[in-house]
C-alpha positions in Angstrom: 97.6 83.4 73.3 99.3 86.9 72.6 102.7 87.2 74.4 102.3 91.0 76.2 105.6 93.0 77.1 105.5 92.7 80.7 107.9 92.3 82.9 107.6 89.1 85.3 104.6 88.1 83.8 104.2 85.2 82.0 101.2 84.5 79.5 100.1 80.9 78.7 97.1 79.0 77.4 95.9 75.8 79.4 93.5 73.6 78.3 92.3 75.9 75.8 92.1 79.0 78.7 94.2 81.8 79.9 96.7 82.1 82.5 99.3 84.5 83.6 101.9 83.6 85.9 103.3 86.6 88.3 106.6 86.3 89.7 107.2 89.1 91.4 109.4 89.9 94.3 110.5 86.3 95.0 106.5 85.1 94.9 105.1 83.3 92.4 101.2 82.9 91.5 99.2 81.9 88.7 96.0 83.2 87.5 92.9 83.0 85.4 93.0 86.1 82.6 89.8 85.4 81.1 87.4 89.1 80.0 85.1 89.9 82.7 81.6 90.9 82.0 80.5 94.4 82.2 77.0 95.9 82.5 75.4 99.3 82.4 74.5 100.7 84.3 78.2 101.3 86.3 78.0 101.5 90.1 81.6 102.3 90.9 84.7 103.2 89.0 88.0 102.1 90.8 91.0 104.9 90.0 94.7 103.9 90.2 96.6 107.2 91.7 99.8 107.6 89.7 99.3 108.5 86.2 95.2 108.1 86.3 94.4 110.5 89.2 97.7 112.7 89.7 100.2 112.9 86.7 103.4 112.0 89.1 105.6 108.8 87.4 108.0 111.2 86.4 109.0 112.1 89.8 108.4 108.1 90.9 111.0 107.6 88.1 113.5 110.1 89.1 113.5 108.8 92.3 114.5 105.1 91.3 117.2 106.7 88.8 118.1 108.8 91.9 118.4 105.6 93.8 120.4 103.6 91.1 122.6 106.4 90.9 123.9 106.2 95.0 124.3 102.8 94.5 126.0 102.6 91.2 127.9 105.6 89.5 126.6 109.3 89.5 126.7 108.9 86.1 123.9 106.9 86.3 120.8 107.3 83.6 117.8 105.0 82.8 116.9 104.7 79.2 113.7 104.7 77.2 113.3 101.5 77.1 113.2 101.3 80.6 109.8 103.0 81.0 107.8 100.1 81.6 109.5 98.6 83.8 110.1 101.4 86.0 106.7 102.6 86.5 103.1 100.9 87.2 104.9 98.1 89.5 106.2 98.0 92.9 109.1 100.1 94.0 110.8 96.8 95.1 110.2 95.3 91.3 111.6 98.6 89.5 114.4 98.3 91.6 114.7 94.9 91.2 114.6 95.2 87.3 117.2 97.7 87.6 119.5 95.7 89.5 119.5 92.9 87.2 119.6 94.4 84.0 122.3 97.2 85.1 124.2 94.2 86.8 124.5 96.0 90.1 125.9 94.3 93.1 123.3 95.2 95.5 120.5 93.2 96.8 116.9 94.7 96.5 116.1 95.3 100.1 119.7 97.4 100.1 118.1 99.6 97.2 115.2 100.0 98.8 116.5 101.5 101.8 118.2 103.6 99.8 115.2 104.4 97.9 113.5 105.1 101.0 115.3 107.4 102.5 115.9 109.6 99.2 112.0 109.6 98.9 111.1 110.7 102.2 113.5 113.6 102.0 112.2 114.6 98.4 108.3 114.1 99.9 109.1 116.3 103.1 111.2 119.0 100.8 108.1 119.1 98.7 105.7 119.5 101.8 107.8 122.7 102.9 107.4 124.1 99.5 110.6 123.4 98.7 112.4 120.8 95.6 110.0 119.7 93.1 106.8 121.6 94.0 105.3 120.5 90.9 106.1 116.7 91.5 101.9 116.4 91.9 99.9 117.6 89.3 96.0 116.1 89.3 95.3 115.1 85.9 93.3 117.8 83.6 89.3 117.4 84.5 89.4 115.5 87.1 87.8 117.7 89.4 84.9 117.8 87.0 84.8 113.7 86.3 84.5 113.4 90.4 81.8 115.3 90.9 79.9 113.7 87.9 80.4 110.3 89.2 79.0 111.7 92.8 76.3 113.5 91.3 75.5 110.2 88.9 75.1 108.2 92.8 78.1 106.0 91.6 80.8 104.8 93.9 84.3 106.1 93.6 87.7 103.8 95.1 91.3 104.9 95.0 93.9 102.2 94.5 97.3 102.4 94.7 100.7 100.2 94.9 102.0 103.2 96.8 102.9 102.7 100.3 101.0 105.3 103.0 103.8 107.7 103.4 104.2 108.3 99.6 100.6 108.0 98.5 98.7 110.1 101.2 101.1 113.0 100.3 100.0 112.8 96.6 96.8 112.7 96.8 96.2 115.7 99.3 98.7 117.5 97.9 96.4 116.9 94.4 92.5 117.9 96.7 94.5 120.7 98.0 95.2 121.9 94.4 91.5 121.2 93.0 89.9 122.9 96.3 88.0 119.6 96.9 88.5 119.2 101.1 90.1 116.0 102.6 90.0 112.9 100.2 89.2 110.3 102.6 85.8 112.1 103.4 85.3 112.6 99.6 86.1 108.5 98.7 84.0 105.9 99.5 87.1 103.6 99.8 90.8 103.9 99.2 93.4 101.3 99.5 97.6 101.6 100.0 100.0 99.5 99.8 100.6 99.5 103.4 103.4 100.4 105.2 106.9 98.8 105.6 108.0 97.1 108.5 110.8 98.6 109.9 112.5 98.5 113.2 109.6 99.6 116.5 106.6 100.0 113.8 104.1 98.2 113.0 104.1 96.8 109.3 101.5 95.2 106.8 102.0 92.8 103.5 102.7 95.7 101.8 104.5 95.0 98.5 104.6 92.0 98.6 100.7 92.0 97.2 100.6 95.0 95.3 99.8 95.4 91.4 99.7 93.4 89.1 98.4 91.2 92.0 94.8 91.9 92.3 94.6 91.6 95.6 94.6 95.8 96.4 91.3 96.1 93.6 89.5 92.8 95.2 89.8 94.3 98.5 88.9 97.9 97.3 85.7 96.4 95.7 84.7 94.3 98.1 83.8 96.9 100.7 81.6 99.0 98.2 79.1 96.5 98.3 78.5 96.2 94.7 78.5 93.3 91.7 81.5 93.4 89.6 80.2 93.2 86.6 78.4 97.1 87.4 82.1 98.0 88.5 85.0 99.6 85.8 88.7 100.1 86.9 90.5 103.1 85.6 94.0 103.0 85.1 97.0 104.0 83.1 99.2 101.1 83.6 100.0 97.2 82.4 100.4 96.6 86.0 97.3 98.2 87.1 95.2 96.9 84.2 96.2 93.4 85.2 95.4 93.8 88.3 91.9 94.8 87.5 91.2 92.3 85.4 92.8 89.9 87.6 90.1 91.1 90.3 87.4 90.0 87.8 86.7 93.9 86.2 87.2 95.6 82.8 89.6 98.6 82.6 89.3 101.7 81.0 93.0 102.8 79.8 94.6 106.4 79.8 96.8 105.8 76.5 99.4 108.4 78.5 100.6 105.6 80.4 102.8 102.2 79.1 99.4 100.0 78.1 100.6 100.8 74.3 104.1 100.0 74.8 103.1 96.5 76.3 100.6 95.6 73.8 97.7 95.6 76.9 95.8 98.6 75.8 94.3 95.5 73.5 92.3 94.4 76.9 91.0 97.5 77.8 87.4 97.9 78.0 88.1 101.2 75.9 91.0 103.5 75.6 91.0 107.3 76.1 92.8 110.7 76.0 90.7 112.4 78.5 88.1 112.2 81.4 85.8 113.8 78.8 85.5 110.5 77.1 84.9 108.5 79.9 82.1 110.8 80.7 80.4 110.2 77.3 81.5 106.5 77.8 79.5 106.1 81.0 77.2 108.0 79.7 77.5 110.5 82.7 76.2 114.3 82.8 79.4 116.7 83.0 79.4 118.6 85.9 81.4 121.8 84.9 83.1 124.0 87.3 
């Protein structure tokens, strides 16, 4: 089959059917990547946060840099090329990328405590109207693709990689931008990555599951209590669209995101520049504000 530019992922054919092998963060799996089916009419649409719903990677990715630069030289700078690999995945795998390629004598749990403690100061700065106010911007028209999808009856999930502290943040911060009230009365479902476990706290798998595991969509699907061939995942990512797909649905790609560069926008249901287009897509009524 097509070889995809994805970091830790391996794509095979086996007995004349596709696989991809993950091996991410030390744990290895192996799945089926066969196309899912998908039928009209659509009963929920599954949203990744970073980059779909709230345009935000380049603040996740200043943060790693930021990160790489305490624990390396202040002269520190990630490169183009890097994009890919630094965005759509685990913080834990960007970092983990960064090591290895940069050749930096650090293990990844060092980094990510590091990493942690940066982003929580950046996060609260940013509550207090202070640093990079503008870190969380919700993507144009999303306000208006919501309420279409409500008003159309269908169910709406957020999923992200992001772990609790980090993603709640973003995506009030985002409702309290579009006037839209508290997101987890406006949801049907939304789904973390958890929280770390750290010292008198309670913890969960956290990253060690996250995308392109497709364990956060499965789980986000299975309490909406709808077939998956009625159900479309929206993301912007090669790590999220695997993840969909992974979880047995078809993904409608944002071509913002790194899709292009790793040759996966090829296994989206459809790719788009706007939520205009998955409007006419879905074949939804616009509800203008």
């Amino acid at each position: 089959m097509k070889k995809y530019n994805v970091n830790g992922v391996e794509f095979f054919n086996w007995k004349g059917k596709p696989y991809c092998t993950i091996n991410q963060c030390g744990v290895e799996a192996t799945y089926p990547f066969e196309k899912p089916q998908t039928e009209f009419p659509i009963q929920a649409v599954l949203m990744d946060l970073d980059g779909t719903t709230v345009i935000s990677e380049e603040f996740w990715i200043y943060l790693i840099e930021k990160t790489v630069k305490q624990i390396s030289s202040p002269g520190f700078c990630l490169s183009e090329e890097d994009t890919p690999y630094v965005s759509g995945f685990s913080t834990a795998e960007h970092l983990e990328y960064c090591l290895n390629k940069y050749k930096i004598p650090k293990t990844v749990n060092e980094a990510l405590e590091v990493y942690h403690k940066t982003a929580r100061f950046e996060l609260n700065e940013i509550m207090e109207g202070r640093g990079n106010v503008d870190a969380f911007k919700p993507r144009a028209g999303l306000k208006e693709f919501l309420y279409s999808l409500k008003k159309a009856g269908i169910k709406i999930g957020l999923a992200t990689s992001g772990l609790d502290y980090k993603a709640i943040p973003e995506i009030v911060s985002a409702f309290r931008v579009l006037d839209m009230g508290d997101p987890i009365e406006f949801y049907d479902a939304v789904i973390t990555g958890g929280r770390r476990k750290c010292e008198g706290e309670y913890g969960t798998i956290g990253e060690m599951a996250v995308k392109p595991h497709p364990w956060i969509y499965s789980e986000l699907v299975g309490g909406l209590n709808v077939d998956k061939k009625h159900v479309v995942v929206i993301e912007d990512s090669s790590a999220g669209l695997l993840s969909g797909r992974l979880a047995g649905m078809n993904v409608i790609g944002f071509n913002d995101g790194n899709l292009i560069q790793s040759g996966l926008h090829e296994e989206c249901l459809v790719i788009v520049d706007t939520f205009e287009e998955i409007i006419q897509f879905l074949q939804l009524k616009n509800e203008k504000f």
